[in-house]
Steps between C-alpha positions, in 0.01 A plus 500: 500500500840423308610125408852403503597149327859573426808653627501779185128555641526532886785726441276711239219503766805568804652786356194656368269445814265808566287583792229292594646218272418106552790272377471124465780310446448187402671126599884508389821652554538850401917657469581822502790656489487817669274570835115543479458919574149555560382870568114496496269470786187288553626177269445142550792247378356166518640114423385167442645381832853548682595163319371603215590872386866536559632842466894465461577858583404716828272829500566833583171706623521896436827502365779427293851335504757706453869370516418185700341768778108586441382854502121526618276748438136520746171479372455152466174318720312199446728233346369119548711187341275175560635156396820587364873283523780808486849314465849567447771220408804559732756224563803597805859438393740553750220692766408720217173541428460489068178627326425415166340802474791823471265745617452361788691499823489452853342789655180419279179315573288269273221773540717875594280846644554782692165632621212267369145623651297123430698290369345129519742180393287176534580175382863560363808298528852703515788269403909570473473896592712636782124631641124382406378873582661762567433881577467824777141554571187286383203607668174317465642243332416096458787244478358136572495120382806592327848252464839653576792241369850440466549929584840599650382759769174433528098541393381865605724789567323835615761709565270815672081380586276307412121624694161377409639194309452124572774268411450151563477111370823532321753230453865555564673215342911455515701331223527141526 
């Protein structure tokens, strides 16, 4: 098990996450300037509560961003983020949609895949992303008790299937 306690530190453990890895990031708000690019398989990436561990930054699973578009290579199984906040600051000015972050854009989810076999998101809260999750084919997957909020198209996007999954108890909040 790895211990996060500071930005420098969860993006140490982030970009240097190996197979079969547990992360804990503790209480606090972590920036990051450039996406989170995880390639390994069988990791756990665990919070203090979706109040309490605020990502600001979104996650790309089994790939890499390349020119605003991602490029995604296959291999990657058994991914599970428990108790996690993922946020981005936007503001609109004049019905255009502003994130504070330049790599992102648009197209892009809070958490982006292609093919994901068991991929588990419990517990989170997506905040100020175009998309909570986002991605082609998740089979066997989890995706409950989590808080979608203040998105501009919408929580979960599966653009191709999604079989032997359960999806349910989330909260779809609109901004106020």
């Amino acid at each position: 098990n790895k211990v996060a306690t500071s930005s420098i530190e969860a993006k140490n453990l982030l970009e240097n996450v190996e197979d079969n890895d547990i992360l804990l990031i503790k209480e606090g708000n972590y920036e990051f300037n450039n996406p989170i690019e995880l390639d390994s398989s069988n990791i756990v990436i665990g919070g203090e509560g979706k109040d309490k561990t605020k990502l600001n930054t979104f996650l790309i699973i089994g790939g890499y961003l390349n020119n605003g578009n991602i490029n995604f290579v296959n291999g990657v199984e058994n991914i599970s983020l428990i108790g996690l906040g993922i946020n981005l600051k936007s503001k609109v000015t004049n019905s255009v949609v502003e994130f504070s972050n330049p790599n992102y854009n648009y197209k892009l989810g809070a958490v982006n895949f292609d093919n994901i076999n068991g991929l588990n998101v419990i517990g989170c809260k997506f905040e100020g992303t175009s998309v909570g999750i986002v991605g082609n084919t998740i089979p066997n997957a989890t995706i409950t008790a989590n808080t979608f909020k203040n998105l501009y198209v919408g929580g979960i996007k599966i653009n191709n299937s999604i079989t032997n999954s359960t999806i349910s108890k989330n909260i779809i909040l609109k901004s106020s």
